[in-house]
C-alpha positions in Angstrom: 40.7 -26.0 21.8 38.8 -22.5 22.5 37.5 -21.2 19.5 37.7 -17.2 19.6 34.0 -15.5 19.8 32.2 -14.9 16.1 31.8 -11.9 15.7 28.0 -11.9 16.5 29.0 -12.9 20.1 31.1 -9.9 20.2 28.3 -7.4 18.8 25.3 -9.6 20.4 24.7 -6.3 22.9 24.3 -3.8 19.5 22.7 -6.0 17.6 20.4 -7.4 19.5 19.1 -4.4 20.3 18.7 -2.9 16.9 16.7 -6.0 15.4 14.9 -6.3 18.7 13.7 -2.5 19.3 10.7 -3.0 19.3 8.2 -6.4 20.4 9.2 -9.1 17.8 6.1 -10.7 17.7 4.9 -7.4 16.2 7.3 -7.0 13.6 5.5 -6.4 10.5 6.9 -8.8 7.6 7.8 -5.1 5.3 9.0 -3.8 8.6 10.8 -7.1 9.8 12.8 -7.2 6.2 14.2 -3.8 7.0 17.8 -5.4 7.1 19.2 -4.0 3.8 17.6 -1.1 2.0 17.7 -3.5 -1.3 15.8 -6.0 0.9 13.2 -3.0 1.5 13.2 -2.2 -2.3 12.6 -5.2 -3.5 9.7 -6.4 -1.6 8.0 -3.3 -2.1 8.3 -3.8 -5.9 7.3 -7.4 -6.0 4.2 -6.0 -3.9 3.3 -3.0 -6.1 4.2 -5.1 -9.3 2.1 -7.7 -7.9 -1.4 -5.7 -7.2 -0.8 -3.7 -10.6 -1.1 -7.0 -12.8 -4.2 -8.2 -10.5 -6.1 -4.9 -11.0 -5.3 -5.2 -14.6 -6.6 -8.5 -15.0 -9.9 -8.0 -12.8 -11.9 -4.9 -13.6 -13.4 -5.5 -10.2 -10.3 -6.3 -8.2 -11.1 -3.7 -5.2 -14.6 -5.3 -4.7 -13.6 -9.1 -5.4 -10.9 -8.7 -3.2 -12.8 -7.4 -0.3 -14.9 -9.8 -0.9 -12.0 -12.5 -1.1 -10.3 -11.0 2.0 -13.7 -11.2 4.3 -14.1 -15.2 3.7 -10.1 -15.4 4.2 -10.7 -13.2 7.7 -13.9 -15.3 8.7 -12.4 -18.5 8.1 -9.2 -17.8 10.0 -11.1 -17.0 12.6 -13.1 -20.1 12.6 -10.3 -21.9 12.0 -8.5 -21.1 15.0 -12.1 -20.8 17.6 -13.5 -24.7 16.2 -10.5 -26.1 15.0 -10.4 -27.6 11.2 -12.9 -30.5 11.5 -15.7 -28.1 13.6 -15.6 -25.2 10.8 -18.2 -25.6 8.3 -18.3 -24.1 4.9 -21.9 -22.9 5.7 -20.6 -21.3 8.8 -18.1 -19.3 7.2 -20.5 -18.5 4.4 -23.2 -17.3 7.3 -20.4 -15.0 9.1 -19.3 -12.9 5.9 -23.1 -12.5 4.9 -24.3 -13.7 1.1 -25.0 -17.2 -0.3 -22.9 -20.1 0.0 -22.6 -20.0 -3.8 -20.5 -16.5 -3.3 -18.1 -18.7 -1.3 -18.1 -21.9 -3.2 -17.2 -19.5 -6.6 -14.0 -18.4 -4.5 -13.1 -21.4 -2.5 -14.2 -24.4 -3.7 -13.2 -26.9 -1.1 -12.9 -26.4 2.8 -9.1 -27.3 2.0 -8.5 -24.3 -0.8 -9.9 -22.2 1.8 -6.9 -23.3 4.6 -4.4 -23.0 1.6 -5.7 -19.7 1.5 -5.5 -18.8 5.3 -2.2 -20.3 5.1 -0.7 -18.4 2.6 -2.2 -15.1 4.0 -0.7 -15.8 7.6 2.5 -16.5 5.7 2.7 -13.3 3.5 1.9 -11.0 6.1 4.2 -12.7 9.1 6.6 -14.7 7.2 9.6 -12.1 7.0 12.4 -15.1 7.2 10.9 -15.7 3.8 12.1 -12.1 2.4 15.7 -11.6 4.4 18.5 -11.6 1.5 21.6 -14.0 1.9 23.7 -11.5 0.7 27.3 -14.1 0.0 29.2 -11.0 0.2 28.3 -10.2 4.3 30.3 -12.1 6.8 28.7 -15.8 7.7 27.9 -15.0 11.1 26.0 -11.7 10.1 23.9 -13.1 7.6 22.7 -16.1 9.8 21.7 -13.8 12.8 19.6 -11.5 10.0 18.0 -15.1 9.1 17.5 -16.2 12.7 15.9 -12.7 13.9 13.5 -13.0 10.6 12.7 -16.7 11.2 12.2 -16.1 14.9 9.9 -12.9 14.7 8.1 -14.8 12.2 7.3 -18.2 14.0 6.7 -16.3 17.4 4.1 -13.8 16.5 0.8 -14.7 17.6 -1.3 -15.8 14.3 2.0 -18.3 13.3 1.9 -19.7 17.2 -1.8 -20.2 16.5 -1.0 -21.8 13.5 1.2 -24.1 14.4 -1.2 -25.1 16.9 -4.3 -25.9 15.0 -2.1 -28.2 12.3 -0.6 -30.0 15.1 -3.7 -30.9 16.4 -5.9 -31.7 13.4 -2.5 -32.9 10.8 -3.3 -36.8 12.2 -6.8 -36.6 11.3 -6.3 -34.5 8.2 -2.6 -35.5 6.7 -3.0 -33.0 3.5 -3.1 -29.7 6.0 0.4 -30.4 7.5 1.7 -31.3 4.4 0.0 -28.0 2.9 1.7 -25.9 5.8 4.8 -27.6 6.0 5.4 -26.9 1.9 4.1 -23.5 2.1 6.0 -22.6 5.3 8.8 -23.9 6.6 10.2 -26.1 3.8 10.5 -22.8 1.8 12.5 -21.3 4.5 14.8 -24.0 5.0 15.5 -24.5 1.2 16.4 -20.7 1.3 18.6 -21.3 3.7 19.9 -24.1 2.0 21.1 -22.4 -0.8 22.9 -19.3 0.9 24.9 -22.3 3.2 25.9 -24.6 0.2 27.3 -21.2 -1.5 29.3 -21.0 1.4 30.4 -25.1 1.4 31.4 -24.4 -2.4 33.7 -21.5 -1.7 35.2 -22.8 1.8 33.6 -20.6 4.2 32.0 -23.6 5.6 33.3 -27.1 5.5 31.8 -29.6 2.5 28.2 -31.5 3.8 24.9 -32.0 2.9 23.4 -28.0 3.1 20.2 -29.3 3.3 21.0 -31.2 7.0 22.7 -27.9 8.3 20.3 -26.0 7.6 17.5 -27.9 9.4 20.2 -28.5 12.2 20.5 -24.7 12.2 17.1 -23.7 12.3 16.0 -26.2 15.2 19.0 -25.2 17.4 17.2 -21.2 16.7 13.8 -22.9 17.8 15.2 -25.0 20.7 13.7 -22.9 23.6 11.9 -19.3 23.3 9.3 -20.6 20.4 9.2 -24.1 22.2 8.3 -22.2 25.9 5.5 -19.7 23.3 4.1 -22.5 21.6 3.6 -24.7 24.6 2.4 -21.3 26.1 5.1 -21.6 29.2 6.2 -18.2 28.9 6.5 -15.0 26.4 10.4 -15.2 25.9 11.6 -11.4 25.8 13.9 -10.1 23.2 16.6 -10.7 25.3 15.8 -14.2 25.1 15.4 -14.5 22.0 18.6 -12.6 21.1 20.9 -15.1 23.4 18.9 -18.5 21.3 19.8 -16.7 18.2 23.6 -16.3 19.6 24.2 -19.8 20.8 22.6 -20.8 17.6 25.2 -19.3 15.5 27.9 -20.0 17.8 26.9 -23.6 17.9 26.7 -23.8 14.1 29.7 -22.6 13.2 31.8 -24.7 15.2 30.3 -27.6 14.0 30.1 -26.1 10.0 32.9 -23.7 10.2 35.9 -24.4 7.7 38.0 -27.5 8.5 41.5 -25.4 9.1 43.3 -28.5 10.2 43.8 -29.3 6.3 
């Protein structure tokens, strides 16, 4: 039986070009939660709220946070040039400029100092991590904000580089896919998660497991332009990207929508 178009099909032209405007890989993770104005609000207060208690607790804060921020910047850097196994504390420690001690106060391990690069990557580009499941927005809406978010996150450059390094140093080095996987994309999906069994509860979508839709949901988004980025077989354009997001929801919905045969 045809199922009539959701209504992100029918407003896929608007839409699409409103959350695509601009490059998505370039999409800021303030700029790329710019969704809702409560979305905007309340990231910017976690963030202000957030560097008032840290320059309350440290007197130095501006000058042990540049500090902090160099040997984050270095190592990234390193991280991505040498991989995880050819980056040396010592190296990272020469780069910035100042004893190895300086570093070894801050990071104690070469592994705190991924964590670190991680969660810095993650804060800065991880928008899908921000978007608000608002239960009161129609399904279809809510899932294309999420998609957008998640997609601009996992194809601007630093997460593509990402990826790549801790899929090609996680068999060597087990604890850094497990480290990115909890501090990345398991956070996203258990978002996700929530907003979806909200949905099973009241009806909107038919009774599962939440936590299988919304893994099937999120790797139906990354089925083809982040596969084609990551494997560096093309840039996918907006447009792209817009159509995956689309066919995603599309695809999701019939297979989650209500069961209205009952």
């Amino acid at each position: 039986m045809a199922h009539p178009p959701t209504q992100a099909a029918r407003t896929r032209g608007t839409t699409s070009k409103r959350i695509f405007s601009k490059p998505y890989y370039l999409v800021h993770r303030m700029e790329g939660a710019q969704f809702t104005e409560s979305s905007r609000l309340s990231i910017a207060m976690i963030l202000d709220s957030t560097f008032l208690m840290a320059t309350a607790l440290l007197p130095n804060a501006p000058l042990q946070d540049s500090r902090r921020c160099a040997f984050v910047d270095a190592a990234r850097l390193a991280f991505f040039e040498n991989g995880y196994a050819s980056t040396t504390m010592s190296a990272i420690s020469a780069a910035v400029g100042g004893s190895k001690t300086t570093l070894w106060s801050y990071f104690p391990s070469k592994e705190a100092l991924f964590a670190a690069v991680i969660d810095e990557i993650v804060e800065q580009y991880g928008c899908a991590l921000s978007v608000e499941f608002s239960p009161d927005q129609p399904v279809d809406n809510v899932l294309e904000h999420f998609a957008a978010a998640m997609l601009s996150t996992m194809l601007s450059p630093p997460i593509i580089s990402l990826h790549r390094l801790v899929t090609g140093e996680a068999r060597r080095f087990p604890e850094i896919g497990q480290m990115f996987y909890e501090r990345g994309p398991k956070r996203g999906k258990a978002r996700l998660a929530v907003y979806i069994q909200l949905l099973m509860d009241d009806g909107r979508l038919r009774a599962g497991d939440a936590a299988i839709a919304a893994r099937q949901f999120a790797a139906m988004c990354q089925g083809n332009a982040f596969q084609k980025a990551l494997y560096s077989v093309e840039s996918p354009s907006p447009d792209v990207v817009a159509r995956d997001i689309t066919a995603a929801i599309d695809s999701f919905l019939r297979a989650w929508g209500p069961d209205i045969s009952r």
